[in-house]
VOBA-1610 file (N, C-alpha, C; in pm, whole numbers, padded with zeros to 5 digits, always signed):
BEGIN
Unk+12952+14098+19525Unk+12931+14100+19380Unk+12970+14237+19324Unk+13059+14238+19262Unk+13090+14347+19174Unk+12988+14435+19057Unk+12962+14534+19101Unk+12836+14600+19028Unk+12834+14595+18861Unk+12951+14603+18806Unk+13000+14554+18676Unk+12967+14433+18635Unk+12900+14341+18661Unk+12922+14229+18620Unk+12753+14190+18625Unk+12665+14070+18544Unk+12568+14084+18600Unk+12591+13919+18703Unk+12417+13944+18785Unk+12454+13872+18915Unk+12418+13676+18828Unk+12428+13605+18954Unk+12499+13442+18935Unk+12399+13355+19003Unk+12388+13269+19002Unk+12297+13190+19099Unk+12383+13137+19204Unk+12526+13210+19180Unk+12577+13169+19271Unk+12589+13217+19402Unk+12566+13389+19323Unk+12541+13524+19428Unk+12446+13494+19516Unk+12321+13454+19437Unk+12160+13421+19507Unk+12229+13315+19589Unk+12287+13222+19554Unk+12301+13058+19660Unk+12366+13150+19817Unk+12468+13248+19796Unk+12561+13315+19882Unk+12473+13405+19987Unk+12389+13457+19926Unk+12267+13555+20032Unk+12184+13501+20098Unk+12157+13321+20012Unk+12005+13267+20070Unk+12082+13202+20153Unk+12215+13160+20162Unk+12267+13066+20259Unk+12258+12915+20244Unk+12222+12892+20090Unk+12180+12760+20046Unk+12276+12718+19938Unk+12261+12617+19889Unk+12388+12568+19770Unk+12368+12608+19629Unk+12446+12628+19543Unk+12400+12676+19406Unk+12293+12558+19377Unk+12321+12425+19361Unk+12187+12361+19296Unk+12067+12357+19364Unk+12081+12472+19474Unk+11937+12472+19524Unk+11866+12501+19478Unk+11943+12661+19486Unk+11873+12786+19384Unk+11847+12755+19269Unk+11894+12663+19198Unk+11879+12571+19052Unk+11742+12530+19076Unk+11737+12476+19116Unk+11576+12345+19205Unk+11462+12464+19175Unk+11501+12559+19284Unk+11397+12672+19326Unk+11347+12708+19218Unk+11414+12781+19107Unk+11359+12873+19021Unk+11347+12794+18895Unk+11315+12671+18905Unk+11258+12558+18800Unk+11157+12519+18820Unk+11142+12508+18973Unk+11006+12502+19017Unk+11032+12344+19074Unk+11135+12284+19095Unk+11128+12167+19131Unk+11050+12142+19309Unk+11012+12007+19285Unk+10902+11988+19402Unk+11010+11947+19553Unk+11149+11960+19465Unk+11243+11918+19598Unk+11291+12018+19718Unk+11227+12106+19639Unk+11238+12249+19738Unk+11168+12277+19810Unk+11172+12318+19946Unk+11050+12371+20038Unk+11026+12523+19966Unk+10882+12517+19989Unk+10790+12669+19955Unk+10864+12755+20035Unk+10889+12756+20144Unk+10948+12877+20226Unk+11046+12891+20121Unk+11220+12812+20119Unk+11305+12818+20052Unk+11291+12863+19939Unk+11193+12807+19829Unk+11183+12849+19728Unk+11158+13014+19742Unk+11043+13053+19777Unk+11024+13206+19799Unk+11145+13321+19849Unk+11219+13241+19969Unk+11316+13335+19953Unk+11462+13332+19844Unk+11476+13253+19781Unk+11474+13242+19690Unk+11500+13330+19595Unk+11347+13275+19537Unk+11274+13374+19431Unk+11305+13583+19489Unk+11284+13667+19619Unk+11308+13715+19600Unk+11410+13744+19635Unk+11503+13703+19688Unk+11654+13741+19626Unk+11682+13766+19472Unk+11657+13674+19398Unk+11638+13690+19271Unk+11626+13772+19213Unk+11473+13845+19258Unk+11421+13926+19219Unk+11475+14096+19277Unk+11571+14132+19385Unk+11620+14187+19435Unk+11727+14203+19331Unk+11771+14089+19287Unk+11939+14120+19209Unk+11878+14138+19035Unk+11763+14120+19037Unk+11720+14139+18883Unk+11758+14012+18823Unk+11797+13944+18838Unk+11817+13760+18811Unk+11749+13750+18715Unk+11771+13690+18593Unk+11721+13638+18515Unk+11760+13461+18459Unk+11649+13395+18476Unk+11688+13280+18424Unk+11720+13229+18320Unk+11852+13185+18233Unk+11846+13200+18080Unk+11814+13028+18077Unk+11649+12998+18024Unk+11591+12879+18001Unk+11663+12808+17944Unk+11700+12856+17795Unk+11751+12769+17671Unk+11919+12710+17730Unk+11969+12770+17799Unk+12112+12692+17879Unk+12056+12634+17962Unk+11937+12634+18042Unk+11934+12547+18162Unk+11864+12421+18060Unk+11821+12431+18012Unk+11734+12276+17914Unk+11859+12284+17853Unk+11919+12303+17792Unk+12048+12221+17719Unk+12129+12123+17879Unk+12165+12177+17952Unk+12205+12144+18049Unk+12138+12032+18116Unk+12049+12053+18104Unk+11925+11915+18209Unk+11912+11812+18112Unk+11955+11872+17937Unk+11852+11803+17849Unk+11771+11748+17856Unk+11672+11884+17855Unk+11595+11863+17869Unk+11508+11987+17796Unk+11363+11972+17777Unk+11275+12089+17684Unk+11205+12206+17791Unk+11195+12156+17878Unk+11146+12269+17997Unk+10938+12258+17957Unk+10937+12169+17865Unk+10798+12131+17817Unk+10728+12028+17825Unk+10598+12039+17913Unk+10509+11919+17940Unk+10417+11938+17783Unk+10387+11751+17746Unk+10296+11766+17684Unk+10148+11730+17750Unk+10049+11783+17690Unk+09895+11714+17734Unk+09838+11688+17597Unk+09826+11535+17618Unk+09763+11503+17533Unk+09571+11480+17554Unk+09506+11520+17451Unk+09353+11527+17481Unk+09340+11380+17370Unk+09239+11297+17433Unk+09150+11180+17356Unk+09067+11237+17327Unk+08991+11224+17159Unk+08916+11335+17121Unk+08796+11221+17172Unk+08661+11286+17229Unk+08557+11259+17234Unk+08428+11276+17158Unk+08349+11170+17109Unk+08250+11223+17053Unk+08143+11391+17093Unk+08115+11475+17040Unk+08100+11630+17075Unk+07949+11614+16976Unk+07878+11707+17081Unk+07756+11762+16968Unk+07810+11900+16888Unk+07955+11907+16896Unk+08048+12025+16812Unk+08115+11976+16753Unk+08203+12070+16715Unk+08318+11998+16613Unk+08503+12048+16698Unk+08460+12069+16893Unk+08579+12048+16930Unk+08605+11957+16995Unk+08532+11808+17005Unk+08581+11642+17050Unk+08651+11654+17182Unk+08588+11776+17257Unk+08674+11730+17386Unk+08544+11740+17516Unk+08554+11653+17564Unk+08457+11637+17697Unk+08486+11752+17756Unk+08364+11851+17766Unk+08357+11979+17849Unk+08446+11930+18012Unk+08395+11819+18025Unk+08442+11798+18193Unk+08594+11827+18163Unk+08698+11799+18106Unk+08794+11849+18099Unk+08829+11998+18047Unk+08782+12045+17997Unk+08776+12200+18006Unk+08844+12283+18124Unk+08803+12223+18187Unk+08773+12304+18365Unk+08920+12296+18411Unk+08958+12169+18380Unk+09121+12104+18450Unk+09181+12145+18331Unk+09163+12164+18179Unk+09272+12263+18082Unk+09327+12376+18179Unk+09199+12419+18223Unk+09315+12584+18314Unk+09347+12584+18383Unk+09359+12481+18459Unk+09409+12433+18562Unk+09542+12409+18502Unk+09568+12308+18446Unk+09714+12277+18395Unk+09796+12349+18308Unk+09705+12437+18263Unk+09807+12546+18200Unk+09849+12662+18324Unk+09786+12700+18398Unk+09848+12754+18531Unk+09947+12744+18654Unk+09921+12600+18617Unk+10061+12514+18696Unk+10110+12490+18611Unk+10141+12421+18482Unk+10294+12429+18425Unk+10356+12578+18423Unk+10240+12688+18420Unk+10374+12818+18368Unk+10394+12857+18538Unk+10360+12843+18630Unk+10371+12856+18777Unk+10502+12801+18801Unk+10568+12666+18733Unk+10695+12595+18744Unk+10745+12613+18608Unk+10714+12718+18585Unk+10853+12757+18441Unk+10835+12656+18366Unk+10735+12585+18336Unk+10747+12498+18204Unk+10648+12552+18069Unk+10628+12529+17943Unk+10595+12540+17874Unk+10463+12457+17833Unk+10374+12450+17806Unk+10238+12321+17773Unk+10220+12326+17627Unk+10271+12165+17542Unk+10216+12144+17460Unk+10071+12085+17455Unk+10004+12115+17370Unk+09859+12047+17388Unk+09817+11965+17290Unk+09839+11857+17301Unk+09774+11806+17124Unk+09640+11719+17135Unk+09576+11715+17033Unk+09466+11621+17007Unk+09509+11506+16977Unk+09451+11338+16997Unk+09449+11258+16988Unk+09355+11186+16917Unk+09371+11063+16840Unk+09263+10959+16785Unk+09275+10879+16897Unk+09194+10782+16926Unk+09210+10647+17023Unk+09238+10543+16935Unk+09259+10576+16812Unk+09347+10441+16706Unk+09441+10458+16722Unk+09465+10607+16714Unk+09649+10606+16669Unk+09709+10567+16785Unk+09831+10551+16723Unk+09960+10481+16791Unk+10004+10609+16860Unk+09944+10664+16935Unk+09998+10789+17009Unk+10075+10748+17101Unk+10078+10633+17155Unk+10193+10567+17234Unk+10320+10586+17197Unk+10358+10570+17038Unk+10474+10576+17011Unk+10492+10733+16936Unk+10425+10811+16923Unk+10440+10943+16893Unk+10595+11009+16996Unk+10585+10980+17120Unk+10629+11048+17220Unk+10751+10963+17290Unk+10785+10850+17181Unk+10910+10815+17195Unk+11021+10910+17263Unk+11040+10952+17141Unk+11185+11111+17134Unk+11119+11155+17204Unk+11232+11201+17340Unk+11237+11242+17459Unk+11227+11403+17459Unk+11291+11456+17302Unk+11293+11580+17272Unk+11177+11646+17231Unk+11051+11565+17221Unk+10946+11644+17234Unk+10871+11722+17384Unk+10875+11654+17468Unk+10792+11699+17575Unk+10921+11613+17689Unk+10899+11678+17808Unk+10967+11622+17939Unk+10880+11552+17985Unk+10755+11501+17954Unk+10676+11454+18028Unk+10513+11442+17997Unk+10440+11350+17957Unk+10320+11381+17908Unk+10220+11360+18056Unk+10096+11460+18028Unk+09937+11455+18102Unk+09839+11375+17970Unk+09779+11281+18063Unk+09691+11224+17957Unk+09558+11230+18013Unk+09442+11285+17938Unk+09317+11339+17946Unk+09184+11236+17843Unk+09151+11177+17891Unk+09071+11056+17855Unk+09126+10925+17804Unk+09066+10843+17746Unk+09070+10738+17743Unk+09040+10619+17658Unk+08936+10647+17664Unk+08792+10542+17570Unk+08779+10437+17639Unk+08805+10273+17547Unk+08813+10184+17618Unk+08908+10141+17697Unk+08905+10111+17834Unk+09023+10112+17940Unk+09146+10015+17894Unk+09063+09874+17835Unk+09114+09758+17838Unk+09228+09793+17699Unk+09226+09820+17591Unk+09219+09885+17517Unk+09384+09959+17566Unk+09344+10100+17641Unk+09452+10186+17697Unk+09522+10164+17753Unk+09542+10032+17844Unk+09607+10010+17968Unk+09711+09967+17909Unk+09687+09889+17767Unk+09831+09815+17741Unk+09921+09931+17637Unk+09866+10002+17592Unk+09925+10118+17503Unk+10008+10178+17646Unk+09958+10209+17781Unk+09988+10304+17861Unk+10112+10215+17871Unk+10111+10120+17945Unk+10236+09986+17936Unk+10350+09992+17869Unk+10310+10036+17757Unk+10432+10052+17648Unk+10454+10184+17640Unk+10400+10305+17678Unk+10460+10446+17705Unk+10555+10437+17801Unk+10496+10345+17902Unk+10615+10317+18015Unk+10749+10272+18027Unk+10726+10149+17892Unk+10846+10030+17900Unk+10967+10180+17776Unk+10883+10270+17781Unk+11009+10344+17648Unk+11048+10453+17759Unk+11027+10473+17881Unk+11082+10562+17992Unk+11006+10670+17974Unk+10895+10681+17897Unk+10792+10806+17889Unk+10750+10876+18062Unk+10762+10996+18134Unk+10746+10978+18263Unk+10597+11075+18247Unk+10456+10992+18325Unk+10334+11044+18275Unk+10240+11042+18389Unk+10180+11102+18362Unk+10056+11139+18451Unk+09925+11134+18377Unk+09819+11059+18455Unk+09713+11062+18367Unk+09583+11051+18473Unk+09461+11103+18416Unk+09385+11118+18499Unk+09265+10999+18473Unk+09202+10928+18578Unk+09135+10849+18537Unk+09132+10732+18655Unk+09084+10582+18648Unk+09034+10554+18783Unk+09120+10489+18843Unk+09168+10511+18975Unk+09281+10483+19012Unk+09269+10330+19080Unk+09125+10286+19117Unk+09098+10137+19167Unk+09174+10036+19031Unk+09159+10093+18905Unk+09192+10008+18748Unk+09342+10075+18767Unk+09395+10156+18783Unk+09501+10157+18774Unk+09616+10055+18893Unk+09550+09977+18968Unk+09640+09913+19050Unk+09709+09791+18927Unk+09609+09819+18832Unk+09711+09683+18701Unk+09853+09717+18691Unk+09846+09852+18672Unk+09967+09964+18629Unk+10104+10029+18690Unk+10068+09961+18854Unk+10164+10020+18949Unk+10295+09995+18870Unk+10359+10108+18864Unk+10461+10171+18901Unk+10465+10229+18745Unk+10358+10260+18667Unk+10374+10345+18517Unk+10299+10397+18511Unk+10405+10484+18540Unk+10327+10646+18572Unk+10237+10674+18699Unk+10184+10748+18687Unk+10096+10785+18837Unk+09918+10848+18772Unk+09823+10783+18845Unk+09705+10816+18761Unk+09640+10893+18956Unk+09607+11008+18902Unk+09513+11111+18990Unk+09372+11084+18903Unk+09248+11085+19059Unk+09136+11038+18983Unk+09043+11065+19105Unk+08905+11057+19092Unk+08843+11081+19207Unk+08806+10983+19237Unk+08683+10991+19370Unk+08661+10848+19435Unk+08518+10801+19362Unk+08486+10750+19259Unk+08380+10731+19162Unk+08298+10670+19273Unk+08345+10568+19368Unk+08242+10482+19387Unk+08130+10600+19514Unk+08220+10659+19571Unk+08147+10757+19675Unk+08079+10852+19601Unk+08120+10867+19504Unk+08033+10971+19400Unk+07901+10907+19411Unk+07901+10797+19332Unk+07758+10727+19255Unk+07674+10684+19413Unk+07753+10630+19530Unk+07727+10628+19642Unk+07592+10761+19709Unk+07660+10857+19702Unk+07596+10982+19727Unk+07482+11032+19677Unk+07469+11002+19474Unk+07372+11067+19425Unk+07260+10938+19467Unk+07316+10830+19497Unk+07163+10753+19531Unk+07121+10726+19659Unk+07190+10786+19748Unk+07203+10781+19876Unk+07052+10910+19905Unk+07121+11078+19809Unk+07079+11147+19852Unk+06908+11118+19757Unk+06916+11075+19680Unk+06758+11017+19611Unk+06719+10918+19676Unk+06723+10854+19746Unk+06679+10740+19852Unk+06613+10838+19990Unk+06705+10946+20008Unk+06643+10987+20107Unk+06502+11085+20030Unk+06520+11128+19965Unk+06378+11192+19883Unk+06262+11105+19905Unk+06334+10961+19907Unk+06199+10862+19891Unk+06166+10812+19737Unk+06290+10789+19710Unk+06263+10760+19571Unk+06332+10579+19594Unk+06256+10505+19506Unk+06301+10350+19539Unk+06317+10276+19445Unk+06313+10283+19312Unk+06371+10258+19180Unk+06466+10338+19121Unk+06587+10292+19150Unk+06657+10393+19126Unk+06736+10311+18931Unk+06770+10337+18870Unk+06842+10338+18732Unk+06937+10408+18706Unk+07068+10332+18626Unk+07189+10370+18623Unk+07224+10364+18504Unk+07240+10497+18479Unk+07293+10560+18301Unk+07456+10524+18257Unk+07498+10416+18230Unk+07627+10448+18189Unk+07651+10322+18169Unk+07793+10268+18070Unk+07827+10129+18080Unk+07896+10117+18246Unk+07888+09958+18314Unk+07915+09925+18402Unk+08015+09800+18373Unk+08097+09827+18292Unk+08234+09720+18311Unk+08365+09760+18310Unk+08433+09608+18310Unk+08564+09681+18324Unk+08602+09789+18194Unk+08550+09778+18128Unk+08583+09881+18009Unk+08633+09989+18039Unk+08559+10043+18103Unk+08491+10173+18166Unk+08472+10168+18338Unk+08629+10193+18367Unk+08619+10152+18498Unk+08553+10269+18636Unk+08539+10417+18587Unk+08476+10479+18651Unk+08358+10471+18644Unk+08293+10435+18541Unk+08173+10400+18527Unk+08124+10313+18617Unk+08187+10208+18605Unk+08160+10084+18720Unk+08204+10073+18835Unk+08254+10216+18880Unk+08234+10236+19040Unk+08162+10296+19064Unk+08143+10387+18974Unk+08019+10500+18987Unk+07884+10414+19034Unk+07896+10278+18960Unk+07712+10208+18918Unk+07777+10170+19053Unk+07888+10061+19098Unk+07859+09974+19203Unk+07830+10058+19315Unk+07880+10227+19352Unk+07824+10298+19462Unk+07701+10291+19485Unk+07627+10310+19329Unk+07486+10312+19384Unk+07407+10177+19424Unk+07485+10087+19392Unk+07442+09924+19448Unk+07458+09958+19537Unk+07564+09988+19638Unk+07607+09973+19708Unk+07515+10038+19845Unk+07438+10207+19787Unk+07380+10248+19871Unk+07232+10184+19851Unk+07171+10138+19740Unk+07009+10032+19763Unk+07037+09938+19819Unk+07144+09877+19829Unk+07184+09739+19918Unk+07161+09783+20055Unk+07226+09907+20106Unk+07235+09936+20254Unk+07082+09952+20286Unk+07020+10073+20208Unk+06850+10077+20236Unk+06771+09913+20191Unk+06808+09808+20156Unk+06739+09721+20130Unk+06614+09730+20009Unk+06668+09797+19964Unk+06606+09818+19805Unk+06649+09723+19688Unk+06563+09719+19568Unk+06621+09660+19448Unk+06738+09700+19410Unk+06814+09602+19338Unk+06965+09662+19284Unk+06857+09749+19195Unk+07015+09818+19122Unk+06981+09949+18986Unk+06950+09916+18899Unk+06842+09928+18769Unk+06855+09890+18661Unk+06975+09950+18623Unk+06959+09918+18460Unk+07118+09978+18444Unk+07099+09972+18275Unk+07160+10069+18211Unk+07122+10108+18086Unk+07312+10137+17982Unk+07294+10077+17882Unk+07477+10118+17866Unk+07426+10279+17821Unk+07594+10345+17830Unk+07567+10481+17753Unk+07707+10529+17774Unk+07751+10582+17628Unk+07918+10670+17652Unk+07852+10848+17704Unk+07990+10885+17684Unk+07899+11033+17775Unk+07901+11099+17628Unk+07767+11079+17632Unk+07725+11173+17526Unk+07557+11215+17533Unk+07508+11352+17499Unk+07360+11378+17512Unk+07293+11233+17418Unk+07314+11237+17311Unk+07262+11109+17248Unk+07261+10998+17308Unk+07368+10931+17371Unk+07361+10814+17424Unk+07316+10864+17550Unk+07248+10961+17626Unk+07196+10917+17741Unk+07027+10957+17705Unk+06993+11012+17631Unk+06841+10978+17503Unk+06849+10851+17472Unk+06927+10784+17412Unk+06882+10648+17397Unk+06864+10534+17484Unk+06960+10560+17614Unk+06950+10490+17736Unk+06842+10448+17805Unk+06713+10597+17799Unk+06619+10627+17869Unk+06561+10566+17768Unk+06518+10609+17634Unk+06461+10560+17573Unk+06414+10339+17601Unk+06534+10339+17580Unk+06539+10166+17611Unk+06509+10148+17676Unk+06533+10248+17807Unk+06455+10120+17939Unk+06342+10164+17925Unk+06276+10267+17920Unk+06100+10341+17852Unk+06090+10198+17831Unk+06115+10159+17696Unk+06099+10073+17629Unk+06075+09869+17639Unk+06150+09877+17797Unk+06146+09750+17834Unk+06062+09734+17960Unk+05987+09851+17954Unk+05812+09844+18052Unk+05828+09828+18214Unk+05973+09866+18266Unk+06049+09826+18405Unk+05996+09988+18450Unk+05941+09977+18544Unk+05947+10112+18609Unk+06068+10155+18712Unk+06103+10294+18680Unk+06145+10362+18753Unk+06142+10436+18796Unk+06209+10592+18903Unk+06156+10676+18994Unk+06285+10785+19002Unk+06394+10738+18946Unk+06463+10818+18925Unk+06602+10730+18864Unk+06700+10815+18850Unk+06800+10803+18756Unk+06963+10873+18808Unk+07042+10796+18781Unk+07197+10839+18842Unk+07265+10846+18718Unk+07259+10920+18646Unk+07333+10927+18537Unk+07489+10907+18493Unk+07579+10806+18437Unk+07723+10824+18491Unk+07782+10971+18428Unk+07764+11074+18390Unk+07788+11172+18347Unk+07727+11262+18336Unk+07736+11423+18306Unk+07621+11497+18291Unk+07570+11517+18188Unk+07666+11501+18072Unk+07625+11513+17925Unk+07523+11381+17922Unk+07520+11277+18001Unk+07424+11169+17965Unk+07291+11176+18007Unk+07296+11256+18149Unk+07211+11323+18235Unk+07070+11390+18186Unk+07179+11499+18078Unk+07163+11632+17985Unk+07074+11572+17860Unk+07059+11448+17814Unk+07016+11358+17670Unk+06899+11284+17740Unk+06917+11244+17870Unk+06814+11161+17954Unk+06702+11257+18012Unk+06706+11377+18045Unk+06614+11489+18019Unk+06578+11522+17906Unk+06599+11506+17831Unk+06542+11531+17682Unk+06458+11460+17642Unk+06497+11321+17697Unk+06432+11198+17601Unk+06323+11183+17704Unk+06342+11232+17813Unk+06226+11218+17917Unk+06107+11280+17888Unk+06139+11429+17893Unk+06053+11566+17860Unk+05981+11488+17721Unk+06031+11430+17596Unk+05992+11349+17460Unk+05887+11304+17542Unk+05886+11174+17626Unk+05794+11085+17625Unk+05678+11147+17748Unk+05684+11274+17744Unk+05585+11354+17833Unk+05582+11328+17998Unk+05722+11272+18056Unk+05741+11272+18148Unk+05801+11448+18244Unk+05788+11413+18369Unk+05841+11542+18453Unk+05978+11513+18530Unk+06040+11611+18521Unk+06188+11569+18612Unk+06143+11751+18700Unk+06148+11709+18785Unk+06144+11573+18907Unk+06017+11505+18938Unk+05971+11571+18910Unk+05800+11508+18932Unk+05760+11367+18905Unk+05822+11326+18842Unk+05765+11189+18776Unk+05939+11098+18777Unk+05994+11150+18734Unk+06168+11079+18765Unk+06261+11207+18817Unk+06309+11168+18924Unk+06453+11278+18941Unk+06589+11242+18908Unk+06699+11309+18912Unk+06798+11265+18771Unk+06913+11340+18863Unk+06997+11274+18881Unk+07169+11318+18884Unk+07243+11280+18784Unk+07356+11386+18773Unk+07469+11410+18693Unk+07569+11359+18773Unk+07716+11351+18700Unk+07829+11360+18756Unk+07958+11446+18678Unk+07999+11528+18735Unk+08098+11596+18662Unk+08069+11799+18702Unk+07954+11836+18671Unk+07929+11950+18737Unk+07995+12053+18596Unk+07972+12031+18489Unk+07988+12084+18405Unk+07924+12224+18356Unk+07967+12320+18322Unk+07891+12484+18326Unk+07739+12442+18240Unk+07730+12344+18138Unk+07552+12304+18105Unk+07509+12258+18212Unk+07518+12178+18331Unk+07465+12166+18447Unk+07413+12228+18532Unk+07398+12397+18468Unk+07344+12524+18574Unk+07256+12554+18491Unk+07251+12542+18389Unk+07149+12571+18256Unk+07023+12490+18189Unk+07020+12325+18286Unk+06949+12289+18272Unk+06793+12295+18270Unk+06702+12244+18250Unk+06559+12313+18301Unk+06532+12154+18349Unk+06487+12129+18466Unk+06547+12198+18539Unk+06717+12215+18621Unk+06741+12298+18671Unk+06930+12255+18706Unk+06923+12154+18775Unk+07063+12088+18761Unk+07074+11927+18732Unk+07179+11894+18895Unk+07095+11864+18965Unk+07214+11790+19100Unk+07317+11696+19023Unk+07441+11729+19068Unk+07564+11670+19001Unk+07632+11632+19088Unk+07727+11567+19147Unk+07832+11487+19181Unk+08004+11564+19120Unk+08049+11702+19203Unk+08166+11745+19151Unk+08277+11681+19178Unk+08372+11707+19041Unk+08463+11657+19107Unk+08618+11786+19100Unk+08693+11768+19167Unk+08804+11851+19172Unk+08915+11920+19122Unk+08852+11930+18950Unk+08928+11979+18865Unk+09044+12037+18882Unk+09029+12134+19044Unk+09142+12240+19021Unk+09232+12165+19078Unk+09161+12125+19188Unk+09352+11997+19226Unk+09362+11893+19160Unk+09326+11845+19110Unk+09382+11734+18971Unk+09440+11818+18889Unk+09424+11925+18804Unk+09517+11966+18741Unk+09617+12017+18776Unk+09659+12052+18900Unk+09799+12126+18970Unk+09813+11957+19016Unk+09786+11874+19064Unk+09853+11752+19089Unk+09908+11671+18966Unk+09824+11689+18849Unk+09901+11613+18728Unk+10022+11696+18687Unk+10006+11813+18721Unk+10139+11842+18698Unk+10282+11817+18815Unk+10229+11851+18894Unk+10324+11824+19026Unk+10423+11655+18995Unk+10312+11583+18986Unk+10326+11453+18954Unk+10434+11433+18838Unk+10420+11469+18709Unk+10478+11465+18595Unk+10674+11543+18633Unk+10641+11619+18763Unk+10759+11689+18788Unk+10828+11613+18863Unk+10786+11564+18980Unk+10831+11486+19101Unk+10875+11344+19001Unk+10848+11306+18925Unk+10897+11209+18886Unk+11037+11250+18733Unk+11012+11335+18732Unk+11132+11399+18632Unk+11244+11424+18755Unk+11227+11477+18850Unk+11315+11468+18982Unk+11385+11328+18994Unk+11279+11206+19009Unk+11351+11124+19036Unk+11248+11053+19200Unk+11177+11148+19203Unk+11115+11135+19320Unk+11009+11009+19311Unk+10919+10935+19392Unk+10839+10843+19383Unk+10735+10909+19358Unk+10596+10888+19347Unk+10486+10954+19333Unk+10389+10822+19353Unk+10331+10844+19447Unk+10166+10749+19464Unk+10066+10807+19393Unk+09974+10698+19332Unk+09848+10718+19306Unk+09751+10864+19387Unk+09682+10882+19319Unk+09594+10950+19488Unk+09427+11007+19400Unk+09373+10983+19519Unk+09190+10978+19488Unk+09172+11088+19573Unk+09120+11160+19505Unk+09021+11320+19538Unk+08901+11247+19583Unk+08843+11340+19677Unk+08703+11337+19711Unk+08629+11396+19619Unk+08447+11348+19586Unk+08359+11441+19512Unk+08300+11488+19609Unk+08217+11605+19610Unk+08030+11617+19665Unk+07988+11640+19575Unk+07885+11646+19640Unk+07739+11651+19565Unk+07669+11761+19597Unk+07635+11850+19480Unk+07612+11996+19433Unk+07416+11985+19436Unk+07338+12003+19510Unk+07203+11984+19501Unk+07153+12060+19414Unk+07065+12030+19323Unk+06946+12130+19269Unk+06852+12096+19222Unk+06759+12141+19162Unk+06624+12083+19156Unk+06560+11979+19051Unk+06673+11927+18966Unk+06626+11839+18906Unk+06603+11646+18967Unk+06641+11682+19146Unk+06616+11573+19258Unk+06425+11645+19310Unk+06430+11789+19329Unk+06339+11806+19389Unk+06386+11819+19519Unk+06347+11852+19649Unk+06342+11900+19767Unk+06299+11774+19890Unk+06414+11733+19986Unk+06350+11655+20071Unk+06204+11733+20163
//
């Protein structure tokens, strides 16, 4: 390379011993590259002072070099409508798109609007992340038609309901039913034997209703009563009114699996109201492991789930398929975070 001139990706392809569209791949961040490769790579690159000029390589790919994430606004005891549980995976996905040189749009959503067809034009985003939901039944066919317009997407949410969906898009999600499995598994061993389940349990709401059938699943194994079962969206209010109702329908119980923590968080409230003790009198799991879940009185055993690799996988995902590449479904493991609103075996 002539010192006059500045350097090429062709220079870099010539030192790494690899082809120019490798080095292309590499410093885009594409998933077709091995990590070793990529790194050396990168510092060759960085050796020749390389600079990537973005705005020619997206004219070239046509393409925007920009993922969108779209947020479903959720009912909030604030006025920012987004389920804290996603919070956690926002920084997550803004760390991996700029990790692969892309850009993150972020927008808010209604669950009326036609946000399906917002994202037609290809020239907005290379690719959308989708972050809630509402009603499943509802979403699945909107998701359908993001698909049938070549939208390439990633979305997080339950991947047993997503077998309707194979091959649109790719949904990362955890394993709900081992979740709800666990928190009544580990309250069974306390010695607790009425157990009650905070959340709707249908197809609506399909994590929900793996969450509840885990915990069938573990009173079935101990030979206990199924769960009562109470509806509730994740909200502090609706998991106050949950408790309230069953209070109300004179069924005793001994503890509580909440499908969320914000519902968890409303079902302690409404408890403490009717002069009950947590744990003393009912013990209570969460799911989600949300930063109010350490702040509880008392702190709230939760059911985590894996924010940080779901958000570097929804992106990975959204890429590998801009490649061209296949992408499977895939289910994260939860545990279960103990603290004293179970009480102590």
């Amino acid at each position: 390379m002539r010192p006059d001139r500045a350097p090429t990706s062709f220079d870099i392809a010539h030192l790494a011993g690899v082809t120019q569209p490798t080095v292309s791949r590499a410093l885009s961040g594409s998933p077709m590259v091995s990590e070793a490769t990529r790194k050396r790579i990168e510092a060759i690159a960085r050796q020749l002072n390389y600079k990537v000029d973005k705005a020619a390589s997206s004219l070239r790919k046509r393409r925007s070099d920009t993922l969108a994430l779209l947020f479903f606004e959720d009912p909030t005891a604030d006025e920012s409508l987004i389920n804290p549980f996603f919070v956690a995976m926002l920084g997550s996905i803004t760390r991996a798109t700029k990790r692969a040189g892309y850009d993150l749009l972020v927008s808010f959503q209604q669950l009326s609007d036609d946000w399906h067809m917002d994202y037609e034009d290809s020239h907005k985003a290379d690719g959308l992340i989708l972050l809630g939901y509402g009603d499943w039944e509802i979403y699945r066919k909107r998701v359908a038609q993001l698909s049938a317009q070549g939208t390439r997407f990633a979305r997080w949410g339950s991947v047993e309901a997503a077998e309707s969906l194979r091959g649109l898009g790719t949904t990362i999600g955890s394993d709900n039913r081992s979740g709800g499995e666990m928190a009544a598994r580990h309250l069974i061993a306390l010695g607790r034997k009425r157990i009650a389940f905070l959340g709707h349990a249908s197809s609506h709401y399909p994590e929900f209703l793996a969450r509840f059938q885990g915990v069938a699943e573990a009173l079935s194994e101990a030979r206990l009563s199924p769960p009562l079962q109470a509806d509730a969206i994740t909200t502090e209010d609706a998991g106050a009114a949950a408790v309230r109702a069953l209070i109300e329908t004179g069924l005793q119980f001994d503890s509580i699996v909440a499908a969320s923590d914000l519902i968890a968080i409303g079902a302690m409230r409404a408890l403490e109201e009717r002069g009950l003790s947590v744990p003393k009198d009912v013990a209570i799991t969460g799911f989600d492991d949300i930063p109010a879940a350490v702040s509880t009185r008392p702190p709230l055993t939760t059911v985590v789930q894996d924010t940080q690799t779901a958000g570097q996988m929804l992106v990975d995902s959204v890429r590998a398929q801009l490649e061209g590449l296949p992408v499977p479904d895939t289910m994260l493991s939860t545990r279960l975070v103990v603290r004293r609103s179970c009480g102590t075996i």
